[in-house]
C-alpha positions as CSV (number, residue, x, y, z in Angstrom):
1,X,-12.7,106.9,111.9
2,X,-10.2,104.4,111.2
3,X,-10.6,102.1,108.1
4,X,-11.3,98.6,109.1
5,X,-9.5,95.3,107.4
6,X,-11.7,92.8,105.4
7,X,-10.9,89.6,106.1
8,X,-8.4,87.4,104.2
9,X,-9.5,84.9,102.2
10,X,-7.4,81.6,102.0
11,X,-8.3,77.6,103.0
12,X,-10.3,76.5,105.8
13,X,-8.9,73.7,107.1
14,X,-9.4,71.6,110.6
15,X,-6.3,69.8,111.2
16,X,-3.1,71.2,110.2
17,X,0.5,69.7,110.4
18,X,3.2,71.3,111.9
19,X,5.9,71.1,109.7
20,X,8.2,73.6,111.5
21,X,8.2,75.4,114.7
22,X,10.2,78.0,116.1
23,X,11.4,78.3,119.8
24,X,12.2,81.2,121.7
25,X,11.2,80.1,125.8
26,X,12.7,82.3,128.8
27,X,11.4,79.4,131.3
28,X,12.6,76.1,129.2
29,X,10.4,73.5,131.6
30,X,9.9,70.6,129.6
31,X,11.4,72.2,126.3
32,X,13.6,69.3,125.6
33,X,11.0,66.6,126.1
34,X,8.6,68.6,124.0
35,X,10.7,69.3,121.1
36,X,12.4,66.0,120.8
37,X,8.7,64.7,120.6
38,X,8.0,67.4,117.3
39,X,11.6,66.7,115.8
40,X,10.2,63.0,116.1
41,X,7.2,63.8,114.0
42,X,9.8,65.6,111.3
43,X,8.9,69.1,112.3
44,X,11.7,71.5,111.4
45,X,13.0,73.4,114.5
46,X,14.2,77.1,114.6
47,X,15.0,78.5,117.8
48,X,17.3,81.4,119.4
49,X,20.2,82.2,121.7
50,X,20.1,80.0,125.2
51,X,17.0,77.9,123.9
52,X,18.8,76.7,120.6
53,X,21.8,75.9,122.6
54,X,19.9,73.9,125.2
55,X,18.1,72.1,122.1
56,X,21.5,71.6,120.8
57,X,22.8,70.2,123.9
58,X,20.2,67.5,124.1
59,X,20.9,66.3,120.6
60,X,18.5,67.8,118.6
61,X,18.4,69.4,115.4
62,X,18.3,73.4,115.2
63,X,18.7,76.0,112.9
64,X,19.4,79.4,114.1
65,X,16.7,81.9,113.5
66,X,19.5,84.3,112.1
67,X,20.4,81.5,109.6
68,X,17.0,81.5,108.4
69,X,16.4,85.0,108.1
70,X,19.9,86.0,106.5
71,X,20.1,88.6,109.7
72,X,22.3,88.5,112.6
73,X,20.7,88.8,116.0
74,X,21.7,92.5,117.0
75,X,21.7,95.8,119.5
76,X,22.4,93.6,122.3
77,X,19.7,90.3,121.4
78,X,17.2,93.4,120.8
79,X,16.6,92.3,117.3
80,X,16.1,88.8,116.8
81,X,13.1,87.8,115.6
82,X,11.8,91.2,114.1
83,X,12.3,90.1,110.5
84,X,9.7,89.9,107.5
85,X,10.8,86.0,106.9
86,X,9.7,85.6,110.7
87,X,6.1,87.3,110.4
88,X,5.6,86.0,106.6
89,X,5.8,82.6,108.0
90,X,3.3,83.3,110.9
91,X,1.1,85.4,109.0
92,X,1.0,84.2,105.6
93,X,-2.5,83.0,104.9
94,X,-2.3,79.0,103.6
95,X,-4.7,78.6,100.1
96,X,-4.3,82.4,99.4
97,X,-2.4,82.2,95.9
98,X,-1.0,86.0,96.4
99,X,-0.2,85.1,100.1
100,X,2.1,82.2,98.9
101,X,3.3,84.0,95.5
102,X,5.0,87.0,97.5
103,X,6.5,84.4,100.2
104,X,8.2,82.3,97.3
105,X,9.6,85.5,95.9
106,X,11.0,86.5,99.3
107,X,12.0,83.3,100.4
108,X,9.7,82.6,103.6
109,X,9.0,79.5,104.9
110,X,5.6,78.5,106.5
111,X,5.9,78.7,110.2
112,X,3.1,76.2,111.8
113,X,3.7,76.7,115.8
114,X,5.3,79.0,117.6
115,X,6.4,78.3,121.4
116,X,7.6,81.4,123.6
117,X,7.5,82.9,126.8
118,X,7.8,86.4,127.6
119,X,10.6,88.0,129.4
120,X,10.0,88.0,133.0
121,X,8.8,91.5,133.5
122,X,6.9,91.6,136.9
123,X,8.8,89.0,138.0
124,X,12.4,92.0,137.3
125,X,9.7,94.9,139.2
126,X,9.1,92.2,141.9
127,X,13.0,91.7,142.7
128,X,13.2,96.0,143.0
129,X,15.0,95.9,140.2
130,X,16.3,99.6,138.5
131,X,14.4,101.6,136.0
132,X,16.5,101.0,133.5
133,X,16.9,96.5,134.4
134,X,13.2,96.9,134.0
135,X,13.0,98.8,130.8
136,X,15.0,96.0,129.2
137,X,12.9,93.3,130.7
138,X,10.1,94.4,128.5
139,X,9.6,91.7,125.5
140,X,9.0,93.2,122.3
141,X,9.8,90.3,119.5
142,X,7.9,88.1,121.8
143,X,4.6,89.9,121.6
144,X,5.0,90.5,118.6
145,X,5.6,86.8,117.5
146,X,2.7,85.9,119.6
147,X,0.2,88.0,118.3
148,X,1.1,87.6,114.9
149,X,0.9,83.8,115.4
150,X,-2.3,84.0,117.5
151,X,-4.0,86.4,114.7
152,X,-3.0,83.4,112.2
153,X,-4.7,80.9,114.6
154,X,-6.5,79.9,111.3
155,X,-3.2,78.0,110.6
156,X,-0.7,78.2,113.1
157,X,-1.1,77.1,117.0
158,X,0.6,79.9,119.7
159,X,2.3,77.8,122.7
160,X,2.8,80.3,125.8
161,X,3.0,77.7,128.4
162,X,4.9,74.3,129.4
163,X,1.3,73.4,130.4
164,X,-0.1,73.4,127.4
165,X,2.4,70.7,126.2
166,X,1.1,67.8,126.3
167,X,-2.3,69.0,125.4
168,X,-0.7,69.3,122.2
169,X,1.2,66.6,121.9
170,X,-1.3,64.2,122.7
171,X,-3.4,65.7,119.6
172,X,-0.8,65.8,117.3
173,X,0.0,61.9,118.5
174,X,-3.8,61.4,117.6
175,X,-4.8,63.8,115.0
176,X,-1.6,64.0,112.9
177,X,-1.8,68.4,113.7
178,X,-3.3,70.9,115.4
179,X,-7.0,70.8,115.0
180,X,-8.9,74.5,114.7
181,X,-10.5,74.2,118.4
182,X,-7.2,73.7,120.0
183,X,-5.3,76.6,117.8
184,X,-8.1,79.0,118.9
185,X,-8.1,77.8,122.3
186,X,-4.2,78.7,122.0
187,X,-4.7,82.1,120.8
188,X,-7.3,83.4,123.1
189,X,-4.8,82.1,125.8
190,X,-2.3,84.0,124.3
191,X,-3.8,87.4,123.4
192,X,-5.5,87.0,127.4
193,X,-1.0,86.9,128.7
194,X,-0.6,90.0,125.9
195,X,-3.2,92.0,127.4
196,X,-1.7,91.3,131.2
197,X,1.7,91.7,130.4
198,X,1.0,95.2,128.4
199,X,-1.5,95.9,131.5
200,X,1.6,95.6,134.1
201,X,4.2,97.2,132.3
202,X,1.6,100.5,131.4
203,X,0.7,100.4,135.4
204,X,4.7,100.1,136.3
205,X,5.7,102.9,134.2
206,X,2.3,104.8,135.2
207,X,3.7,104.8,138.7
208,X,7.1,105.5,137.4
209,X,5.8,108.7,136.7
210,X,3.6,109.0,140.2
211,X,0.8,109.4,137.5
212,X,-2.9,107.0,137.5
213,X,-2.3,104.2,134.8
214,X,-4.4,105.4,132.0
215,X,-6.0,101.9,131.0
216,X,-6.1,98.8,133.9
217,X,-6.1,95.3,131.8
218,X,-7.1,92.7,134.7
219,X,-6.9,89.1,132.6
220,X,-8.7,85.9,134.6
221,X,-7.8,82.6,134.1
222,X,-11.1,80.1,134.6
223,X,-10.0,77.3,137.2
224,X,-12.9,75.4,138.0
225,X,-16.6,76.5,137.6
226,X,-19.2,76.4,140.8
227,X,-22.3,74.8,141.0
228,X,-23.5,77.8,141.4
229,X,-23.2,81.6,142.4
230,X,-24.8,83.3,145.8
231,X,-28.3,81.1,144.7
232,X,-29.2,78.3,143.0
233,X,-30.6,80.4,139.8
234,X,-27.0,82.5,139.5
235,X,-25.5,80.2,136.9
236,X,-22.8,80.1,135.6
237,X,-20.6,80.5,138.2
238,X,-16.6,80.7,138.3
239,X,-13.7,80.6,140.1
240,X,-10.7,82.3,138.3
241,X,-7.4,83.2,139.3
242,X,-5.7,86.2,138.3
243,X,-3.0,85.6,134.9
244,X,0.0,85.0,136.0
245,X,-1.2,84.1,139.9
246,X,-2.4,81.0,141.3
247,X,-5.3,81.0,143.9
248,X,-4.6,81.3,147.3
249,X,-5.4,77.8,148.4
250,X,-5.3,74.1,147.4
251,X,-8.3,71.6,147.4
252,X,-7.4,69.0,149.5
253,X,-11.1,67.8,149.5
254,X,-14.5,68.5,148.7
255,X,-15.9,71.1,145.8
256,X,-16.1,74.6,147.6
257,X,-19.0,76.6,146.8
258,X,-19.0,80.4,146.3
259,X,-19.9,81.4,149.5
260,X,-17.6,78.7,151.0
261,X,-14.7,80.2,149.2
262,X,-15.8,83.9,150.5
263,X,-15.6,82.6,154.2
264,X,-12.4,81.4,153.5
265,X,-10.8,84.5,152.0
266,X,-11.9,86.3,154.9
267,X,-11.4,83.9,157.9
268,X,-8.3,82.8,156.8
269,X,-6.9,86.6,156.6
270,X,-8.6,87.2,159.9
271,X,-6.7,84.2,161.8
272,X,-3.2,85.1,160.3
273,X,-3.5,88.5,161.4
274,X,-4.5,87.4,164.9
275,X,-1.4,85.2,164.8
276,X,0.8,87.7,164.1
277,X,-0.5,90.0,165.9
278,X,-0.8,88.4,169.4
279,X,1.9,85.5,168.8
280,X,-0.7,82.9,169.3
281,X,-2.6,79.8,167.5
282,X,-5.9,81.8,166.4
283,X,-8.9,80.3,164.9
284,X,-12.1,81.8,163.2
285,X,-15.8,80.3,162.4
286,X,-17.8,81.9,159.7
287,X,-21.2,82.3,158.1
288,X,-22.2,84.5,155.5
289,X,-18.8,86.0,155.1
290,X,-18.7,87.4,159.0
291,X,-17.5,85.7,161.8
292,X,-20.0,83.8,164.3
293,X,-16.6,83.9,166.6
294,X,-13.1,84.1,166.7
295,X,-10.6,83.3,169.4
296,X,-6.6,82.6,170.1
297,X,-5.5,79.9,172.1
298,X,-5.9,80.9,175.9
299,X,-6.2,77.9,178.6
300,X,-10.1,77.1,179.4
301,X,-11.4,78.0,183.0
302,X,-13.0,75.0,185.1
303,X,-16.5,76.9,184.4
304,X,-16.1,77.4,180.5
305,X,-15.0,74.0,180.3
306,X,-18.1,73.0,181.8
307,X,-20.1,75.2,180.1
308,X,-18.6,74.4,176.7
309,X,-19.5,70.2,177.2
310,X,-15.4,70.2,177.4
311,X,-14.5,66.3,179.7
312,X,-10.9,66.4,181.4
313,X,-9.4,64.1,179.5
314,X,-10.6,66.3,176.2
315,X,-9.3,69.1,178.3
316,X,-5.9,68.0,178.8
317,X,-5.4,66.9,174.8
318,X,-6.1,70.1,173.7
319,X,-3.1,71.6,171.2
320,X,-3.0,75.2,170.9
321,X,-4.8,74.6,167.5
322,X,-7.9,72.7,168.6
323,X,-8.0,75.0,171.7
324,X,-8.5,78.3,169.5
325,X,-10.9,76.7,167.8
326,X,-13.0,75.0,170.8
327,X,-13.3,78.9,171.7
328,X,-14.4,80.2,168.4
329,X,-17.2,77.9,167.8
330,X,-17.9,78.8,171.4
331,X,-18.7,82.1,171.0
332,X,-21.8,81.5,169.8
333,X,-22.4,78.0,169.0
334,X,-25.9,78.9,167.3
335,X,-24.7,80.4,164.9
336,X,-21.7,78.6,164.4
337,X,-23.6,75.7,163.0
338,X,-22.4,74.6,159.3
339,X,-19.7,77.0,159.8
340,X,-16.6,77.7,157.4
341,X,-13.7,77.6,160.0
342,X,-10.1,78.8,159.9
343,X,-7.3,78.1,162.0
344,X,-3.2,80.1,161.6
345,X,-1.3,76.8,162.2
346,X,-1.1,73.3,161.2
347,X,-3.8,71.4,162.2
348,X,-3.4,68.0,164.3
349,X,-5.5,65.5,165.3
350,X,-6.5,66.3,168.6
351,X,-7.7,70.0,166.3
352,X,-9.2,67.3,163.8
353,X,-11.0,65.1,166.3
354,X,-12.6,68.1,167.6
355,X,-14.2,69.9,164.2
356,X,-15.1,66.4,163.7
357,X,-17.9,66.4,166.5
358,X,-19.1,69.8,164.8
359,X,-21.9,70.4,162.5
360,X,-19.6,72.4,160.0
361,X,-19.1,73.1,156.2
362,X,-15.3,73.0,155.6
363,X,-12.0,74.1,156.8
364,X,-8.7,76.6,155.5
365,X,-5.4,75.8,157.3
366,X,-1.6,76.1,156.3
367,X,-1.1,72.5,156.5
368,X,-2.6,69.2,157.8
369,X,-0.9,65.5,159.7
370,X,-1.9,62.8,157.8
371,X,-3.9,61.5,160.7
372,X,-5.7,64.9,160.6
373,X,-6.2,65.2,156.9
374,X,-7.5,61.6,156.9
375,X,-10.5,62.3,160.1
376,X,-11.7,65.4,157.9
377,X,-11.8,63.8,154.7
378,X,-13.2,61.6,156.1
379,X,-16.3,63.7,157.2
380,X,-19.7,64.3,155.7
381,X,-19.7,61.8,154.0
382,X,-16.5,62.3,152.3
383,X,-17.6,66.0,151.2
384,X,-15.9,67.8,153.6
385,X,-14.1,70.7,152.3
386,X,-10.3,71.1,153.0
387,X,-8.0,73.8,152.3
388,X,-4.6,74.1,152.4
389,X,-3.7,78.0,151.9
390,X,-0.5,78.6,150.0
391,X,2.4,80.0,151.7
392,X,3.8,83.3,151.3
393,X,0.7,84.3,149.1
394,X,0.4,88.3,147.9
395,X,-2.7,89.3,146.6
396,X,-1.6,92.1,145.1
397,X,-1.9,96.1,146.7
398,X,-5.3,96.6,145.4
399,X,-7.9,94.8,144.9
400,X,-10.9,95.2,142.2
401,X,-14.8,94.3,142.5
402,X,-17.5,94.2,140.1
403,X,-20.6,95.8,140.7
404,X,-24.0,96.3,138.4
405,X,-21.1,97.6,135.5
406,X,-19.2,99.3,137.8
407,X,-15.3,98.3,138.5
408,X,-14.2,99.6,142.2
409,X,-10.8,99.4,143.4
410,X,-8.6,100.1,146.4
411,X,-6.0,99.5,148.1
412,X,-6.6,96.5,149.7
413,X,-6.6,97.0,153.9
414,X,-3.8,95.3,154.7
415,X,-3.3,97.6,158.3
416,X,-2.3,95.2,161.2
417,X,-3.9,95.8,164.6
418,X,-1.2,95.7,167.2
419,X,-0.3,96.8,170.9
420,X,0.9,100.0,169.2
421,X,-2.9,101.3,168.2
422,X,-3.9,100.7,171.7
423,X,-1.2,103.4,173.2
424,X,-3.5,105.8,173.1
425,X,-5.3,105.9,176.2
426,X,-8.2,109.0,176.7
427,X,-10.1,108.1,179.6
428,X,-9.4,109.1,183.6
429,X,-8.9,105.0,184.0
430,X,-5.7,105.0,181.5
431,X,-4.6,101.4,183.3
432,X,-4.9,98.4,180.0
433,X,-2.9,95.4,181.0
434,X,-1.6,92.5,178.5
435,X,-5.0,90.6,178.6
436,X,-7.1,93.8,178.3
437,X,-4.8,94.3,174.9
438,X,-4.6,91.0,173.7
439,X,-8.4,91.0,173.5
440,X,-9.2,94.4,172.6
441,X,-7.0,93.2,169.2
442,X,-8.6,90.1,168.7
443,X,-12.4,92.3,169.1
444,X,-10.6,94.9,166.9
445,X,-8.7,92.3,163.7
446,X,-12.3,90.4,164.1
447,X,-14.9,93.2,163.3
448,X,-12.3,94.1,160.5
449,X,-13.7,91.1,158.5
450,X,-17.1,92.0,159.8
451,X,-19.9,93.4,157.8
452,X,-20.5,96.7,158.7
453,X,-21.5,98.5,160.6
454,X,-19.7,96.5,163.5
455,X,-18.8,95.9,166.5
456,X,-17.4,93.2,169.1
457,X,-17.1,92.0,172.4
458,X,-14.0,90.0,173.5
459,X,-12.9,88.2,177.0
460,X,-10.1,85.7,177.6
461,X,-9.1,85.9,174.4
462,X,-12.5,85.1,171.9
463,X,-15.1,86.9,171.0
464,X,-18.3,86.3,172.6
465,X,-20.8,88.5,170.4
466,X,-20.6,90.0,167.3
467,X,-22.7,92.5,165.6
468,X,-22.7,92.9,162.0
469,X,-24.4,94.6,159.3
470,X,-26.1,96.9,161.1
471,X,-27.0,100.6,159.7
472,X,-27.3,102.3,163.9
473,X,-24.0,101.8,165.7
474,X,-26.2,101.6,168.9
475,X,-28.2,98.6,167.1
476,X,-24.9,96.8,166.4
477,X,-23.6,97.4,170.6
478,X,-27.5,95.7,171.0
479,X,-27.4,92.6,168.9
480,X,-23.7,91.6,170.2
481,X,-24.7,92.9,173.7
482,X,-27.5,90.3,173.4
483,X,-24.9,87.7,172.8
484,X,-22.6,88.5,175.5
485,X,-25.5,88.1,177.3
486,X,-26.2,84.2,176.5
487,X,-22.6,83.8,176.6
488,X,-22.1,84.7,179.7
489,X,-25.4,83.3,180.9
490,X,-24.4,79.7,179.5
491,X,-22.3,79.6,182.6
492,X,-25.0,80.0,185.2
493,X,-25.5,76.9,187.3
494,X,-29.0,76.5,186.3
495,X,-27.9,76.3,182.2
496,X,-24.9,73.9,183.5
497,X,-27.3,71.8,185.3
498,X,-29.9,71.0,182.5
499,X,-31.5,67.7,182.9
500,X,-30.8,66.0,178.8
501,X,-31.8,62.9,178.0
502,X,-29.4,60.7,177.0
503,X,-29.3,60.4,173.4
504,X,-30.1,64.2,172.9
505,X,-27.4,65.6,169.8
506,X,-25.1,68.3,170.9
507,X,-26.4,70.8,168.7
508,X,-29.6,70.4,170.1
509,X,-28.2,70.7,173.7
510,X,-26.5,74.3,172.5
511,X,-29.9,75.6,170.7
512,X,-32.2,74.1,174.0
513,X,-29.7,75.8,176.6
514,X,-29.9,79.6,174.2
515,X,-33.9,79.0,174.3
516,X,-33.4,78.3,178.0
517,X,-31.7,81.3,178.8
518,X,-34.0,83.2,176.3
519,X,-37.2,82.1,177.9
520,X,-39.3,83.4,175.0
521,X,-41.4,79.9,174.5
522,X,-44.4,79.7,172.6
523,X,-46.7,77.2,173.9
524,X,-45.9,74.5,171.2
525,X,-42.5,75.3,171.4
526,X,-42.1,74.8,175.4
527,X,-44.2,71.6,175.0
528,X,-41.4,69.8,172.6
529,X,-38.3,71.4,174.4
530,X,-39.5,70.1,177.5
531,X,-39.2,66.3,175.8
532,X,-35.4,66.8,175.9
533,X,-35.5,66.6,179.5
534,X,-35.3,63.8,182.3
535,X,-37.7,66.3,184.1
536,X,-39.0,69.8,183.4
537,X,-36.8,72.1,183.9
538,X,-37.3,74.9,186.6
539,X,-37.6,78.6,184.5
540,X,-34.3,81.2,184.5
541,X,-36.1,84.2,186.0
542,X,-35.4,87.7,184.4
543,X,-34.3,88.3,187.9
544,X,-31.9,85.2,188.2
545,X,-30.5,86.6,184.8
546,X,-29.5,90.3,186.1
547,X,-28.4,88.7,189.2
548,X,-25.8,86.6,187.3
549,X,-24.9,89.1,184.9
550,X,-23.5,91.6,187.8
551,X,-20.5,88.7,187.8
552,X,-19.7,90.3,184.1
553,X,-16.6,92.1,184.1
554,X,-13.4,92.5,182.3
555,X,-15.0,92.7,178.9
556,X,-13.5,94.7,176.0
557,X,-15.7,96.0,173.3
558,X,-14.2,97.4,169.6
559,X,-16.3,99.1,167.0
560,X,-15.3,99.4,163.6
561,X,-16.0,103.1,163.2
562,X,-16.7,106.0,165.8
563,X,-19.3,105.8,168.6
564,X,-21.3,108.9,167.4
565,X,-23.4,109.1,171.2
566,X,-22.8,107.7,174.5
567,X,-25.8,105.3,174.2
568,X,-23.5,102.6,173.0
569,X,-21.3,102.9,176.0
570,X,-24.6,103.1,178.6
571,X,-25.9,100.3,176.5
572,X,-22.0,98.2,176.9
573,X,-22.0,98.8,180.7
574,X,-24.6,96.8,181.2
575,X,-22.6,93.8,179.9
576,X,-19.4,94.0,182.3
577,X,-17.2,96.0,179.4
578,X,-14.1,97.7,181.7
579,X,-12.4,98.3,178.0
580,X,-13.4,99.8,174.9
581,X,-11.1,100.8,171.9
582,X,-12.5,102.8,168.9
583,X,-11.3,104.7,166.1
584,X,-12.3,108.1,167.4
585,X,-12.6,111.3,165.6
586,X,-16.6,111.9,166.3
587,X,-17.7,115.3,167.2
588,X,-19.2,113.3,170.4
589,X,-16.0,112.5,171.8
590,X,-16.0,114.0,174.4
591,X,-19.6,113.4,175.7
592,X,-18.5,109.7,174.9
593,X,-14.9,109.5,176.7
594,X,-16.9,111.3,179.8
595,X,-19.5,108.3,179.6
596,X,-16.3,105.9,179.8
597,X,-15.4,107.7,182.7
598,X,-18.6,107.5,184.5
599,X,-18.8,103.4,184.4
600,X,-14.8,103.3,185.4
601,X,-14.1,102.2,181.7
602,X,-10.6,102.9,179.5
603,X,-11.2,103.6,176.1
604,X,-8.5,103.6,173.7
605,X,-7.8,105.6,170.2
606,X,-7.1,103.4,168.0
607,X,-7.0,106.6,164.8
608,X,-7.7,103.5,162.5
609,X,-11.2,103.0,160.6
610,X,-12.2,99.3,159.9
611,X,-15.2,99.6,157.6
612,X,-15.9,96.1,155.5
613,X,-18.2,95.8,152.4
C-alpha cells in the first residue's frame, strides 16, 4: 500500500494578495487587459516566450522566467518552467517556518497566481495532424504548473481561462486578493481541465495503438441547473456541457426543462438528417422524446388542406418552413399538443405565425428573422422556449450514459438513411418511384429517433402514425395502423363537414373530430361533445369507415428492426401500404417477402438496424 502524506501545516488565511504572477497562455484573449490591471495593483509579472513578448509589446513590465530561475529555456521550449524556483514558489506553504527557511536559502520567490492554458492538444488531433505534431502538442510544464498551483490553492489562485478574468479582477478590486472560496473554486476548475486533457491524450495514443483506452476521464462543466429532473421530486437537476465543448444550442428564450432539452436533442438530429437526406425543409413534433409526427415540405392537396383547418390565403403564404411543420403537427394533432418542435432551416414568420396558433412547449431551429424571433418570444406568456442550435456542432464519436452505476457507451448512430439503402428491392413488385423513396426515408430517419420497438407510416412526405415503445413488432404495426387510420379518416366528408360552434378552440375541434371518428362515447361523454355542435352530428358508421379506407393507398411503412411474421404485413394491408422497407435478416423472410407479394406490395432491404433507447 502506498504511504499517504499528512498534511502541511502553515497559516490559514482568507484573502491573500497577489504579489506576483506568472504567465504562460497559448490563447492570449484578454491577457493584455488583464495583466496591465495586476501590474496596476504592483503585482510582479513573470511570463515566457510569445506571452512575455506580447506583455512587452503593450508596455508592461516582464521578467523572463529564465531570468528568474538562473536557467535558459531549453530542448526546443521543452524546458521552461520545470525548475525548483518555479514549484517552490507555487508550492511553498505561507506561515510554515521550514517551508520559508529552505526557499530563502535557495532563493525562491513566492508565486501567488498562476495563469496558463494548455497547448492545444485535441484541437493538433482535430486538424489530422502527424503522430509525431501531436506528440509535441502534449503540455507537460503546464500541467505541471497547474497542479502544483491548484494543490497550493490554500495560497495561490490557478487561472485556466480568459473567462475567469474578471471574476478575479473584480475581487481583487474589492477584496484587495484572492479570497479562499474563489482560489478553491479555481483549483477544482483546473484539476476538472487536467483530468480531460490527460483523458484525451491516453484515448489518442490508445487508438494509436488500435488498443481500448485503459481509463476514460469524461469532465462536465455545470451550465445552468433545472428545475427539476424527469419529476418534480428528482432534484437537483443539471445541464452540463462536456470540458472543452459548448452545448449544442443557444437560449434565445424561455428556461428549458429536462425533458424539453431531450426532445430537442432528438428532433433536432432527426430534421437535419431528413434535410440532408431528401434536400428538403423538414420539421419534427415531439413528446416524450419520440416523435408525434414528422414531415418535409411537400405542397398540401385541396383535401388535406381542408382537412388540416388550412384557409387559401394561409395556403398560399406557406414557406417551405412553416409548410413542413403544418404537416408534422398534422400527423397526429392529438398528440402533438404541448409539443417540442424542430424545424432544418431558418424559421420566418409565416413558420412563426403558424406555431403561434399551436398549443406547443418550445422550438429548436438554426436561426430565426427578427419578426419571427419576436411572435415566439412573444408566446406563452413570454415563456416560450427558443433555440437556436449551433452550427457545425460534433458531438463527439461516442456517446456515454449513466445508468443505476453503470457507464454505457457506443458509438453514437450517426448512419444517414438515403436512396442508396432502398436499392435493394426483394419483392415480385421491385417498381419504388421518387415519392415512394422520399417517404419510405422520412418513415425510416423518423422511427430512428423512435422508442423502440418501432415502426412508421409515411405518405406525401410526413408521417401519419407512429408506433413506439412497443415490446411485439405486430403491436407497434397496430397502434400506428390505428393512427393512419384517423389520419386518413380526418379526410372523409362527414369529419370535414362537422357542425362547430363558433367560438369552439382548435384543439378541441382536433380531439372532437378523433372522438368522432373513434365513436367510442360514453354516455356522459357523447352528452358534452354533442354541445360543440350547431346540431347533433349524424354517427360515422363502422361501415362508412371501411368504405373510406378502401381509398388508402400509396402508403409506405418502415420498422426499425426485422418483421419476425407476416402478421405485420396482413395487419399493414389493411391500411393502403404499397411500400414497406425493413432491415431484414429474420429467419421469416421469406414467409414475409411472400406476404408482400400477395397484397402487390415492394419491400425494400434496407441491411440497417435502427434500434433507440
Amino acid at each position: 500500500m502506498a504511504h499517504i502524506l499528512t498534511a502541511v501545516e502553515g497559516s490559514q488565511v482568507d484573502i491573500v494578495p497577489v504579489r506576483r504572477a506568472l504567465v504562460s497562455v497559448s490563447d492570449k484573449t484578454g491577457i493584455v487587459d488583464f495583466c496591465t490591471f495586476l501590474s496596476s495593483k504592483g503585482v510582479e509579472l513573470l511570463s515566457t516566450g510569445g506571452t512575455a513578448k506580447k506583455l512587452r509589446e503593450a508596455g508592461l513590465e516582464v521578467q523572463d522566467v529564465s531570468d528568474y530561475t538562473g536557467a535558459a529555456e531549453c530542448l526546443d521550449g521543452r524546458v521552461k518552467t520545470l525548475h525548483p524556483k518555479v514549484h517552490g514558489g507555487l508550492l511553498a506553504v505561507r506561515g510554515n517556518e521550514q517551508h520559508e527557511k529552505q526557499m530563502e536559502e535557495q532563493g525562491m520567490k513566492p508565486i501567488d497566481m498562476t495563469i496558463l492554458n494548455l497547448y492545444p492538444f485535441e484541437a493538433t488531433v482535430a486538424k489530422g495532424a502527424g503522430f509525431e505534431q501531436c506528440i509535441e502538442n502534449i503540455d507537460i510544464g503546464g500541467p505541471s504548473m497547474l497542479r502544483s498551483t491548484a494543490k497550493n490553492h490554500a495560497f495561490t489562485a490557478i487561472v485556466t481561462s480568459p473567462e475567469q478574468y474578471s471574476k478575479i479582477q473584480e475581487e481583487i478590486e474589492s477584496n484587495g486578493g484572492t479570497s479562499l472560496a474563489l482560489r478553491k473554486g479555481l483549483a477544482a476548475q483546473a484539476f476538472a481541465l487536467s483530468a480531460a486533457y490527460d483523458s484525451s491524450i491516453s484515448s489518442w495514443f490508445a487508438n494509436q495503438l488500435s488498443s481500448d483506452a485503459p481509463v476514460t476521464a469524461r469532465v462536465y462543466k455545470p451550465e445552468f441547473p433545472l428545475k427539476y429532473g424527469c419529476n418534480p421530486h428528482q432534484k437537483p437537476a443539471y445541464i452540463s456541457s462536456r470540458l472543452g465543448s459548448d452545448l449544442p444550442f443557444e437560449i434565445k428564450n424561455g428556461l428549458p426543462g429536462y425533458i424539453n432539452l431531450l426532445d430537442a436533442a432528438n428532433a433536432w438530429q432527426l430534421v437535419v438528417e431528413l434535410k440532408q437526406a431528401t434536400g428538403l425543409a423538414a420539421a419534427s413534433s415531439f413528446k416524450h422524446v419520440s416523435p408525434a409526427g414528422a414531415a418535409v415540405a411537400v405542397p398540401l392537396t385541396d383535401v388535406e388542406a381542408k382537412a388540416y383547418e388550412v384557409t387559401d390565403e394561409t395556403r398560399a403564404s406557406l414557406t417551405p418552413a412553416a409548410l413542413a411543420y403544418l404537416r408534422a403537427r398534422n400527423a397526429d394533432p392529438m398528440c402533438s399538443f404541448g409539443d417540442f418542435c424542430a424545424i432544418s432551416d431558418e424559421v420566418d414568420e409565416a413558420t412563426a405565425k403558424y406555431l403561434k396558433k399551436e398549443v406547443s412547449d418550445g422550438i429548436v431551429a438554426p436561426s430565426y428573422t427578427p419578426e419571427a424571433l419576436e411572435i415566439l418570444k412573444s408566446k406563452k406568456g413570454g415563456k416560450f422556449i427558443v433555440l437556436q442550435a449551433i452550427a457545425n456542432y460534433h458531438p463527439g464519436d461516442v456517446e456515454y450514459r449513466e445508468v443505476y452505476g453503470m457507464t454505457f457507451s457506443q458509438k453514437r448512430n450517426d448512419v444517414i438513411i438515403g436512396k442508396d439503402h432502398m436499392q435493394k428491392v426483394v419483392t415480385s413488385k421491385t417498381s419504388l418511384g421518387d415519392d415512394a423513396v422520399r417517404d419510405l426515408i422520412v418513415a425510416s430517419i423518423c422511427i430512428k429517433y423512435t422508442q423502440s420497438n418501432s415502426v412508421g407510416f409515411a405518405k406525401d412526405g410526413m408521417m401519419v402514425g407512429v408506433g413506439a415503445g412497443q415490446q411485439s413488432r405486430v403491436d407497434c404495426v397496430k397502434l400506428a395502423g390505428r393512427k393512419v387510420t384517423t389520419w386518413y379518416l380526418r379526410q372523409h366528408p362527414k369529419v370535414l363537414a362537422l357542425p362547430f360552434k363558433e367560438g369552439v378552440k382548435r384543439q378541441d375541434r382536433v380531439n372532437a373530430r378523433v372522438r368522432y371518428i373513434e365513436g367510442d362515447f360514453t354516455v356522459e361523454e357523447k352528452a358534452r361533445w354533442e354541445q360543440q355542435f350547431t346540431e347533433t352530428p349524424a354517427p360515422l358508421t363502422e361501415e362508412e369507415k371501411a368504405d373510406f379506407m378502401k381509398g388508402s393507398s400509396g402508403v409506405s411503412i418502415s420498422s426499425d428492426a426485422f418483421f419476425p411474421f407476416r402478421d405485420s404485413i396482413d395487419h399493414a394491408s389493411k391500411l393502403g401500404v404499397t411500400f414497406v422497407a425493413q432491415p431484414g435478416g429474420s429467419v421469416q423472410d421469406k414467409q414475409v417477402t411472400e406476404a408482400c407479394d400477395e397484397y402487390g406490395m415492394a419491400m425494400c432491404f434496407t441491411a440497417t438496424r435502427l434500434f433507440h433507447h
